[in-house]
PAKE-895779 format. One record per residue (C-alpha): residue in three letters; x, y, z. Coordinates in Angstrom, 2 decimals, always signed. Example, Ala and Ser with C-alpha at 12.3 -4.5 7.8 and 13.67 -1.06 7.14 Angstrom:
! PAKE-895779
(atom Ala,(+12.30,-4.50,+7.80))
(atom Ser,(+13.67,-1.06,+7.14))
This chain:
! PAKE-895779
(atom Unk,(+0.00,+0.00,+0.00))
(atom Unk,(+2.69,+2.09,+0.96))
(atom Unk,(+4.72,+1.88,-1.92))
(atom Unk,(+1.50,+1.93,-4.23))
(atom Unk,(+1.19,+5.53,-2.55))
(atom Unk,(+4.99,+6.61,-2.87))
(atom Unk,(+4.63,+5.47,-6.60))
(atom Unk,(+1.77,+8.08,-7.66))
(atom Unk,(+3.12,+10.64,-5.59))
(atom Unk,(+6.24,+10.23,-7.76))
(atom Unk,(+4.37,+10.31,-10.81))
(atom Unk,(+2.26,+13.02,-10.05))
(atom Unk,(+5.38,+14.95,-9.10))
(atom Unk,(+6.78,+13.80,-12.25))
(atom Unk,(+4.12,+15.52,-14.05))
(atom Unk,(+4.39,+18.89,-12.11))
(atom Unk,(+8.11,+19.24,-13.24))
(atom Unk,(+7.66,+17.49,-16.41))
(atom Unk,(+9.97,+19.29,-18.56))
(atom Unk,(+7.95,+19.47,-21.51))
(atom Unk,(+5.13,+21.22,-19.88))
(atom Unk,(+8.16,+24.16,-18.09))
(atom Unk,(+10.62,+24.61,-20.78))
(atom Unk,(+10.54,+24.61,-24.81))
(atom Unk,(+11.29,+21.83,-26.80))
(atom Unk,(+15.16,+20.28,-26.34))
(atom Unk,(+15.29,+22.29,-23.12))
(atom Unk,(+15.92,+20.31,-19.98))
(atom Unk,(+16.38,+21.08,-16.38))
(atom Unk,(+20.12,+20.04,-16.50))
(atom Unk,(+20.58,+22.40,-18.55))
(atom Unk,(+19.85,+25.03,-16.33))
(atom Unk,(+21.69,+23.78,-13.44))
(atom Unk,(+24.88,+25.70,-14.36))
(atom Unk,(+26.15,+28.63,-12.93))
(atom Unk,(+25.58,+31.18,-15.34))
(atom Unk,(+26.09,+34.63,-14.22))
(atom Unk,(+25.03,+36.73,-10.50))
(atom Unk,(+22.84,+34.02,-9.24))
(atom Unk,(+23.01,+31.56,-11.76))
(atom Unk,(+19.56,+30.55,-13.57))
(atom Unk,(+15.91,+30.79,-11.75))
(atom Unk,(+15.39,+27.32,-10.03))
(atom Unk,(+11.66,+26.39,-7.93))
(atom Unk,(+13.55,+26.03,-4.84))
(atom Unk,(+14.54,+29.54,-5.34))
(atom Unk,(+10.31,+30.22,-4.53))
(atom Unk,(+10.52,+28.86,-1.04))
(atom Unk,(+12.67,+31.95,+0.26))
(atom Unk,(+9.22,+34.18,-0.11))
(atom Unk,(+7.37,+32.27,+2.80))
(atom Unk,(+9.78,+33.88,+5.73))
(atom Unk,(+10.53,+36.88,+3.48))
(atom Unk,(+6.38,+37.02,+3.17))
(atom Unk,(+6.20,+36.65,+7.19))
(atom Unk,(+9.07,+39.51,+7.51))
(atom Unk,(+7.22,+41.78,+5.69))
(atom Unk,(+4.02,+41.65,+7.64))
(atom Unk,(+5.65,+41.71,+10.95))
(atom Unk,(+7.73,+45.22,+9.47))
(atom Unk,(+4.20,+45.84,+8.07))
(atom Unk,(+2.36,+45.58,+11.78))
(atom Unk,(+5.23,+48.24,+12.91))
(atom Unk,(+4.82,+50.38,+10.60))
(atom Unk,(+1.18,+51.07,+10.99))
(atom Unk,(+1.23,+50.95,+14.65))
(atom Unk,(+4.64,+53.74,+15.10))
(atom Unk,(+5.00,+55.21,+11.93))
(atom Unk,(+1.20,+55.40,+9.91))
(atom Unk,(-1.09,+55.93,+12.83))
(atom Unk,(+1.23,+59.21,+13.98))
(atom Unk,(+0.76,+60.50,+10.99))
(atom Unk,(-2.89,+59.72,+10.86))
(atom Unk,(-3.38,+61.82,+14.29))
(atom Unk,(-1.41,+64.47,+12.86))
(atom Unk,(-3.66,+64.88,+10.01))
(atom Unk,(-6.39,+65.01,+12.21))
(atom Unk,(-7.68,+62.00,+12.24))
(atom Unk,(-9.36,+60.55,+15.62))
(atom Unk,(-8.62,+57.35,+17.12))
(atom Unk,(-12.05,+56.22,+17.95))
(atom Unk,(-14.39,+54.43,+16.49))
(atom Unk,(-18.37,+55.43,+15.11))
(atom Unk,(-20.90,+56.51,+17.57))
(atom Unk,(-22.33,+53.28,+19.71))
(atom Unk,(-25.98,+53.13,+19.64))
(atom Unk,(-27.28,+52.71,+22.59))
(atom Unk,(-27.90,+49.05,+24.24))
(atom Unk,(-31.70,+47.84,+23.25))
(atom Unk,(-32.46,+44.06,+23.15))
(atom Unk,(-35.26,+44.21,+20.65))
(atom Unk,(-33.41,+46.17,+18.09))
(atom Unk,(-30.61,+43.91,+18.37))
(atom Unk,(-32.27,+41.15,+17.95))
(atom Unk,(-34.37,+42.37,+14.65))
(atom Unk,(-30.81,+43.99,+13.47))
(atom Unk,(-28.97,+40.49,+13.69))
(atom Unk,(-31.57,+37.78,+12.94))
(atom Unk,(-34.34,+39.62,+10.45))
(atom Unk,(-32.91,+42.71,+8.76))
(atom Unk,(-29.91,+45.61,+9.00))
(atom Unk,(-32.28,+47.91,+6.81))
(atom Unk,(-35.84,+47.57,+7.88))
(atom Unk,(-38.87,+48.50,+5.70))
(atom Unk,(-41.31,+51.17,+6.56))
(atom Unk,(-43.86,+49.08,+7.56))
(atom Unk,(-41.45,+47.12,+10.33))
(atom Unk,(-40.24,+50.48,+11.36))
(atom Unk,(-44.16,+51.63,+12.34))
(atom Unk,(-43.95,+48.12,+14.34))
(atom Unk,(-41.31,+48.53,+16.48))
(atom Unk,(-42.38,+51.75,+17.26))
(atom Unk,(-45.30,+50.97,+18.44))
(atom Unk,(-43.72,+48.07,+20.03))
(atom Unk,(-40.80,+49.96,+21.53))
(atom Unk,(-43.03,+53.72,+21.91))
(atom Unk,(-40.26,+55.31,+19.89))
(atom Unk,(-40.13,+57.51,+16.85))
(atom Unk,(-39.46,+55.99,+13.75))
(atom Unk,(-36.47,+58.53,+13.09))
(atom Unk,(-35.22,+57.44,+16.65))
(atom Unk,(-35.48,+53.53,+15.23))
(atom Unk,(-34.22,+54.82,+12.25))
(atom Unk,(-31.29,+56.70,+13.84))
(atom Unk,(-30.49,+53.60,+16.00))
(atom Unk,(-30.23,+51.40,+12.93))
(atom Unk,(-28.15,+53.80,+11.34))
(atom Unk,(-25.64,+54.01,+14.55))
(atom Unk,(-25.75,+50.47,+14.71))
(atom Unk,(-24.69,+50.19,+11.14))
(atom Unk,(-21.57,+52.41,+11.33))
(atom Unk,(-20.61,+50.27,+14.63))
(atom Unk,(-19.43,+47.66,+12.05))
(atom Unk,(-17.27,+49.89,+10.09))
(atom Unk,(-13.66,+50.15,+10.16))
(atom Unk,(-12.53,+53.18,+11.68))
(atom Unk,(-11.13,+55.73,+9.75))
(atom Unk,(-8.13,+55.21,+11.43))
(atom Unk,(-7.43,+51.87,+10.43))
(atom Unk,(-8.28,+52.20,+6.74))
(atom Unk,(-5.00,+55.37,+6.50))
(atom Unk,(-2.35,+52.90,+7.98))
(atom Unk,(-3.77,+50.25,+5.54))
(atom Unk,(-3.58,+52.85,+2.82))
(atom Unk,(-0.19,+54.69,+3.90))
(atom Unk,(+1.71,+50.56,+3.94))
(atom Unk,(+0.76,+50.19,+0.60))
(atom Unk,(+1.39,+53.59,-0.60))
(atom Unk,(+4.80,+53.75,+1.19))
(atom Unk,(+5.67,+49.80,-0.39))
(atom Unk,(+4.13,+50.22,-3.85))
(atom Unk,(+6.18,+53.57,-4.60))
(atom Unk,(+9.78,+52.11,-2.70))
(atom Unk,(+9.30,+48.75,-5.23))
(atom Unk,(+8.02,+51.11,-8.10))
(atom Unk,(+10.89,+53.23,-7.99))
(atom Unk,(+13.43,+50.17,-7.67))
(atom Unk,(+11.55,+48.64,-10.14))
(atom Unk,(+12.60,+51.99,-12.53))
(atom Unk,(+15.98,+52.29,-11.08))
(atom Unk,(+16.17,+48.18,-12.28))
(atom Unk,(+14.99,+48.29,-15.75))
(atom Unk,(+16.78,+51.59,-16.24))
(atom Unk,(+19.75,+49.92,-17.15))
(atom Unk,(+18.28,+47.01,-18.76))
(atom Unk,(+18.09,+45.90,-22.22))
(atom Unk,(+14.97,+44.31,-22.31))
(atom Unk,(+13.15,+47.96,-21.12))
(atom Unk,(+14.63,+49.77,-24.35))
(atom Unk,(+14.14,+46.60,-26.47))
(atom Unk,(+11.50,+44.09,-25.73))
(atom Unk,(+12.58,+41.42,-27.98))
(atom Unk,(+15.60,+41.12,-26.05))
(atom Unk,(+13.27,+39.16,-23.36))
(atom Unk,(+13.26,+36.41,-25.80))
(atom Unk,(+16.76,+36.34,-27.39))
(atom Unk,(+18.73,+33.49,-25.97))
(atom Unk,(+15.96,+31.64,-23.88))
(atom Unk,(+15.95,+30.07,-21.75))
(atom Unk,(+19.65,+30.74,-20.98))
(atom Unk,(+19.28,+34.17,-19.39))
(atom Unk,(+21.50,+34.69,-16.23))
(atom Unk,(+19.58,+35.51,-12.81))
(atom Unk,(+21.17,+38.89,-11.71))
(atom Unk,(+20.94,+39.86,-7.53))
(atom Unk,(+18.90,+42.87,-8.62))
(atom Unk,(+16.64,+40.40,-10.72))
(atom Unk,(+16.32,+38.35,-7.85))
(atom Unk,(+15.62,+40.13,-5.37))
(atom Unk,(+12.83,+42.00,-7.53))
(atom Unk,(+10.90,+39.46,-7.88))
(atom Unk,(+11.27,+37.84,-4.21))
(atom Unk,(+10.18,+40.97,-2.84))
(atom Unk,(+7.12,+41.72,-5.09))
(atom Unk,(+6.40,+37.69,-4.95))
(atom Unk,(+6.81,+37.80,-0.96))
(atom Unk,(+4.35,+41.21,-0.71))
(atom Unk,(+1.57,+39.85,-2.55))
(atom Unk,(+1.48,+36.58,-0.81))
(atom Unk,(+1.49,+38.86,+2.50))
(atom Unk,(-1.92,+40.27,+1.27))
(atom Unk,(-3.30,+37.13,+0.15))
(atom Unk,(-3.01,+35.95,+3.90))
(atom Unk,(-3.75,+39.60,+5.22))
(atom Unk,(-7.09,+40.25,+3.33))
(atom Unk,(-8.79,+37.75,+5.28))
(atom Unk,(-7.91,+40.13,+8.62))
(atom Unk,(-8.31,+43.69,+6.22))
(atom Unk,(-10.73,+45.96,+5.60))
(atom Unk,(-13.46,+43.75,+3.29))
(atom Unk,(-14.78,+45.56,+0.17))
(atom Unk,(-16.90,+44.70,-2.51))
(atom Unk,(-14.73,+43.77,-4.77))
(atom Unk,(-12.89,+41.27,-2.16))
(atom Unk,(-13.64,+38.24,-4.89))
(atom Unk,(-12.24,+39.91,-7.39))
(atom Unk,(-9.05,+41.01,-5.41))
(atom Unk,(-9.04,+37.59,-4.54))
(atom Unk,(-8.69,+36.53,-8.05))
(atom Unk,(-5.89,+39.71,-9.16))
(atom Unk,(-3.64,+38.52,-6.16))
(atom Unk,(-3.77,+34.16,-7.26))
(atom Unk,(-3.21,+35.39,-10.98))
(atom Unk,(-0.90,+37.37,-9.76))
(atom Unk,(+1.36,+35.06,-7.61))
(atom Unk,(+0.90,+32.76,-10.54))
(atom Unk,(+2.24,+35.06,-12.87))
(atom Unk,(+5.30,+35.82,-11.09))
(atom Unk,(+6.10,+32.22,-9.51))
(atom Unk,(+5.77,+30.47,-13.21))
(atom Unk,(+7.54,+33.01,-14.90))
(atom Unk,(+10.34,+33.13,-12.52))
(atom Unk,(+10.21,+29.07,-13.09))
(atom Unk,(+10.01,+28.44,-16.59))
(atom Unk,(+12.72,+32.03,-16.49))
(atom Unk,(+10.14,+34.30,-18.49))
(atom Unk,(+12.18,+36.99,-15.80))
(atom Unk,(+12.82,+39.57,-18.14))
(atom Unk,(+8.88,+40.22,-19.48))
(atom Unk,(+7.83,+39.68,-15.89))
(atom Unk,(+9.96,+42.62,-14.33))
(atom Unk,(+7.94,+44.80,-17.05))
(atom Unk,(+4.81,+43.51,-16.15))
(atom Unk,(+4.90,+44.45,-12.33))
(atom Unk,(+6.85,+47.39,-12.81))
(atom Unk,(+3.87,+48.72,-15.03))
(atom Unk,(+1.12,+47.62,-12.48))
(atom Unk,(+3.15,+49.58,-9.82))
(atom Unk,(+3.47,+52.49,-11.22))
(atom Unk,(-0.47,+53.36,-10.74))
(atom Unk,(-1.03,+51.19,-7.28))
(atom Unk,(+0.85,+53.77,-5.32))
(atom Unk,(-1.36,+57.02,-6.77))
(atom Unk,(-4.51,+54.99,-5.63))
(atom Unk,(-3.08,+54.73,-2.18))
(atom Unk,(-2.19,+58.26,-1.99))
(atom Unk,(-5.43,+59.36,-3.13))
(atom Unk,(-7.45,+57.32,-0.35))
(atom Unk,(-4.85,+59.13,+1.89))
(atom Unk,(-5.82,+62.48,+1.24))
(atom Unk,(-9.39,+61.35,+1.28))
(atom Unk,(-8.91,+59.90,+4.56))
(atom Unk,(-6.83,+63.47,+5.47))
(atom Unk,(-9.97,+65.14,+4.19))
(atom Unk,(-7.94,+67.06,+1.59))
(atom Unk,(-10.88,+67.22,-0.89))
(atom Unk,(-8.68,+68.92,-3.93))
(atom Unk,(-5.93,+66.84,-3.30))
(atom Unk,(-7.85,+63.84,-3.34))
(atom Unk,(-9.58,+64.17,-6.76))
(atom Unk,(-6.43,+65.45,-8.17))
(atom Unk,(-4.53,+62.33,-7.60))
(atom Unk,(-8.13,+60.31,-8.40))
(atom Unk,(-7.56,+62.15,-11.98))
(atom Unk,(-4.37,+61.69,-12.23))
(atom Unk,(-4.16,+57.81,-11.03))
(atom Unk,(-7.33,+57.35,-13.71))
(atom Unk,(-5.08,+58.35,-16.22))
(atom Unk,(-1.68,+56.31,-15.51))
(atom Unk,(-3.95,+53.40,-14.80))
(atom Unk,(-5.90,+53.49,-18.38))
(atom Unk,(-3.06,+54.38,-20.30))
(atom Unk,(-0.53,+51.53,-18.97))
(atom Unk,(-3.28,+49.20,-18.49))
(atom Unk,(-5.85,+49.69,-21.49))
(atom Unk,(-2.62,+50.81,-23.69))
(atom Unk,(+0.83,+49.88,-22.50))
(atom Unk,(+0.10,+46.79,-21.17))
(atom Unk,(-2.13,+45.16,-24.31))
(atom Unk,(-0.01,+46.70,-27.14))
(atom Unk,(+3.70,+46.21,-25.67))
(atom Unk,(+3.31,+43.34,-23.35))
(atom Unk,(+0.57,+41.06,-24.59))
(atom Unk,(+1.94,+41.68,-28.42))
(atom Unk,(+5.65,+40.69,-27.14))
(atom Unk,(+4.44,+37.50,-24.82))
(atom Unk,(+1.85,+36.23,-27.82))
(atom Unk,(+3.75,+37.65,-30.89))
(atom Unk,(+7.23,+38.06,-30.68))
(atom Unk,(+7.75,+34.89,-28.24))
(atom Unk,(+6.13,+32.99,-30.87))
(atom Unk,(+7.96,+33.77,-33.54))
(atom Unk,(+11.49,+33.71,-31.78))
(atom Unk,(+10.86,+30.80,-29.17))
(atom Unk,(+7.82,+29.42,-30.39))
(atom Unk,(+4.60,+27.94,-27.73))
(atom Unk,(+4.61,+25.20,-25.58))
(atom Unk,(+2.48,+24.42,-22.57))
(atom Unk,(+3.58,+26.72,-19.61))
(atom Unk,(+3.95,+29.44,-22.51))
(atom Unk,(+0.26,+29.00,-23.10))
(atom Unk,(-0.68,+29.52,-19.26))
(atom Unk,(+1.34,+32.15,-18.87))
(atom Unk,(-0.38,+33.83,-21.60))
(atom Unk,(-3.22,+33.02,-19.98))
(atom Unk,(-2.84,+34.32,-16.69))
(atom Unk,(-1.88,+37.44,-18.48))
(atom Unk,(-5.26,+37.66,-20.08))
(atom Unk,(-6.90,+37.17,-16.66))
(atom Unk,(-4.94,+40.25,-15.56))
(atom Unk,(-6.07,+41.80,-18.87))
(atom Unk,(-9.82,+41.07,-18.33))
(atom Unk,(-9.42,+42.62,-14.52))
(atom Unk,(-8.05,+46.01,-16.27))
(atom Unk,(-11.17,+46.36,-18.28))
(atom Unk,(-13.62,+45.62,-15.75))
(atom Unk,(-11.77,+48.13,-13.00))
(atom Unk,(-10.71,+50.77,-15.53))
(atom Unk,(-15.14,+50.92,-16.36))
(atom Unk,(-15.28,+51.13,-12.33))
(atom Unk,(-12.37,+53.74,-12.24))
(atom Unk,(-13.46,+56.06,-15.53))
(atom Unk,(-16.96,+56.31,-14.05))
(atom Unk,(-15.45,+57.65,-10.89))
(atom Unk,(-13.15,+59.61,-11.89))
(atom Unk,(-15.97,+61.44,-14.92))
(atom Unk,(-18.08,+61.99,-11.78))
(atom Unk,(-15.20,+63.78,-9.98))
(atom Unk,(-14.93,+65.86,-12.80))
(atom Unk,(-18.42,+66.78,-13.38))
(atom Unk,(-19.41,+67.21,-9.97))
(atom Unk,(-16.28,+68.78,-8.52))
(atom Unk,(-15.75,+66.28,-6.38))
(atom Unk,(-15.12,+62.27,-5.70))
(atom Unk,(-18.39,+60.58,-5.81))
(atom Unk,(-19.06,+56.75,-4.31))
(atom Unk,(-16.99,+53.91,-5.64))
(atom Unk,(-19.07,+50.75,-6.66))
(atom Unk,(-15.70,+48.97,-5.08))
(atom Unk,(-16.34,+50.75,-1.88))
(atom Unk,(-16.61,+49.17,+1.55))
(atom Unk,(-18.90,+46.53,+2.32))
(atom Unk,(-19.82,+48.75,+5.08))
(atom Unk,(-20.61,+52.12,+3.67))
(atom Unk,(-23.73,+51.24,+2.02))
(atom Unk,(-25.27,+52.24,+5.03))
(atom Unk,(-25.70,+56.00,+4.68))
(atom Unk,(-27.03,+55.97,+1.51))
(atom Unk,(-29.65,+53.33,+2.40))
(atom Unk,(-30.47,+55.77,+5.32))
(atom Unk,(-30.83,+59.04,+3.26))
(atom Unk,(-33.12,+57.19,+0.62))
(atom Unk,(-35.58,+56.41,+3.03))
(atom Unk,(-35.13,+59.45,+5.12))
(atom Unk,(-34.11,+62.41,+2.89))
(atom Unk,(-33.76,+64.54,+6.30))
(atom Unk,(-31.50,+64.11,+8.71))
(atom Unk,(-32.83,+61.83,+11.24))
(atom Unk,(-30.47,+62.00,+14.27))
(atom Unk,(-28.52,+65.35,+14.44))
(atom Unk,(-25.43,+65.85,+15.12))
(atom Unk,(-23.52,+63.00,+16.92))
(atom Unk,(-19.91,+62.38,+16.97))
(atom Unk,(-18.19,+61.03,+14.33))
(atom Unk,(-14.54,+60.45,+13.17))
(atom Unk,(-15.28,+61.06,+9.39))
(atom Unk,(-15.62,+57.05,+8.98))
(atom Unk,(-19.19,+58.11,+6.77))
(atom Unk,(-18.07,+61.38,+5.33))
(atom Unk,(-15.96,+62.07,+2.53))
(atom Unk,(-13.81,+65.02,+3.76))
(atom Unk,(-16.55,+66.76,+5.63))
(atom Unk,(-19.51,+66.38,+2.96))
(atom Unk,(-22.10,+64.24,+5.04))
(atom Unk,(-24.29,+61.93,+2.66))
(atom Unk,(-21.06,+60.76,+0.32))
(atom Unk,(-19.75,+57.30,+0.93))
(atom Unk,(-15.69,+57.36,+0.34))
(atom Unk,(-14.56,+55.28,-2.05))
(atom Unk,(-11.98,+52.46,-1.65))
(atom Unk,(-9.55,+50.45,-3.11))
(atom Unk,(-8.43,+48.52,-5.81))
């Protein structure tokens, strides 16, 4: 039985590394077990590095937010508290868990009958009770201020990098010579860094701030670690230093953005909203189809020719391609509305959580509790009634 088992483990593990499915025809793995230049050639044991590099950067991660982002966040202004509490009522609390967050006119006369309250007092508790399960502001800026400060430090390595590079002045020099491309230490650690960061927010977006679009995050982040652990396999290196160099040169404008939204720096924030709109269209709708997709299809095929991991790679790429489209529609929307109005309207990517003002105003127009305190968690820099908008 036992060797039974150790028999299809070896043949299943046999298939993972077949050669035929990583490397082009007449290609083996021997032949990329010399030393080459810098680092020698990309190997898969090379991938198990990222785990404690992955746990290192969300331990520096923790720090950061805790002595470096939340300072700044009380400097800016904002509070470190969390929405108003409603106050403690067992019947509400009961309907609000077990029936309904947003109840319907007719339930509202019900329990105020029941209860001998106003309806705007029900409604004002439901509201309360609502915002008690949103993230503080406070939280959201050192989520924001990580990524902004990590996405713009790998972003301008990432230029610094390619600056000197062949392959960034001519593309077809990714595919001259494959597979036998020497690993360089910049090269390397490149990609163990950017691998090791996303696989930190794989794990970390369970514990984050959860927004609407947390499937489709879900999905960017597994095509993503995809991407860069079979191309650093199969030693597509060179095309994949392009690709996340171009995806981080818009992440850290989106991050900035939510910071001065956060700040309550209206201007600011739909300036860089514009302005991140922009970079992410034109390398994502433009740069990224018409340089990258027409090298990896195109000029691979013609100077290296397909064969299986080529094909999923290409694939994964499309994924990526098809996640543009649907968040630059999301984005271009947004950022038309900024325009128009003056002023950042509500992203359909928002929070899970913010819903609830809006839900409140259309079926109370008026204000129905006053003025309690709040810590701008549902205001967008000071304009009550506008949801902020989130992240990619």
């Amino acid at each position: 039985m036992a060797t039974a088992a150790a028999g299809a483990l070896g043949l299943l593990w046999g298939w993972l590394w077949s050669e035929r499915f990583w490397l082009p025809q007449n290609v083996s793995w021997a032949d990329l077990e010399g030393p080459g230049d810098g680092y020698g050639y990309p190997r898969a044991q090379h991938i198990l590095s990222v785990f404690p590099v992955a746990a290192g950067i969300f331990s520096v991660r923790l720090l950061f937010e805790r002595f470096i982002a939340k300072p700044c966040a009380l400097h800016v202004g904002i509070q470190d508290s969390g929405p108003y509490q409603a106050q403690p009522n067992a019947i509400l609390e009961k309907v609000f868990v077990s029936i309904t967050k947003y109840p319907d006119e007719k339930r509202l006369e019900g329990l105020s009958k029941q209860l001998d309250w106003d309806v705007r007092k029900i409604q004002c508790w439901f509201r309360h009770r609502r915002n008690q399960d949103k993230p503080p502001t406070l939280t959201k800026f050192c989520e924001s201020m990580w990524r902004f400060t990590f996405y713009l430090c790998i972003f301008c390595y990432g230029i610094k990098f390619l600056w000197s590079s062949p392959w960034f002045w001519d593309i077809r020099q990714c595919w001259r010579s494959y597979p036998y491309q020497p690993l360089t230490s910049g090269l390397y650690y490149y990609y163990i860094m950017e691998l090791a960061f996303y696989w930190s927010l794989m794990f970390s977006q369970f514990t984050d701030i959860k927004r609407k679009d947390f499937l489709i995050m879900f999905v960017h982040h597994l095509a993503t670690i995809g991407l860069i652990t079979f191309s650093y396999i199969n030693n597509m290196v060179r095309v994949g230093t392009l690709v996340m160099c171009l995806h981080d040169a818009s992440d850290f404008l989106l991050e900035a953005a939510k910071l001065a939204n956060y700040a309550k720096y209206q201007r600011l924030c739909d300036t860089l909203f514009v302005i991140f709109s922009a970079v992410f269209v034109v390398t994502r709708l433009g740069i990224y189809p018409f340089w990258i997709l027409n090298t990896t299809f195109f000029e691979s095929w013609e100077m290296i020719g397909p064969y299986p991991s080529w094909w999923l790679f290409n694939g994964l790429l499309l994924i990526l391609q098809v996640l543009h489209v649907i968040w630059s529609y999301l984005i271009v929307r947004i950022a038309f509305k900024a325009l128009i109005r003056g002023k950042v309207s509500k992203d359909d990517r928002s929070d899970v959580e913010s819903s609830s003002e809006e839900e409140d105003v259309a079926t109370n127009p008026k204000s129905a509790c006053g003025s309690g305190p709040s810590n701008g968690a549902n205001r967008v820099n000071g304009h009550p009634g506008r949801s902020y908008w989130a992240e990619e």
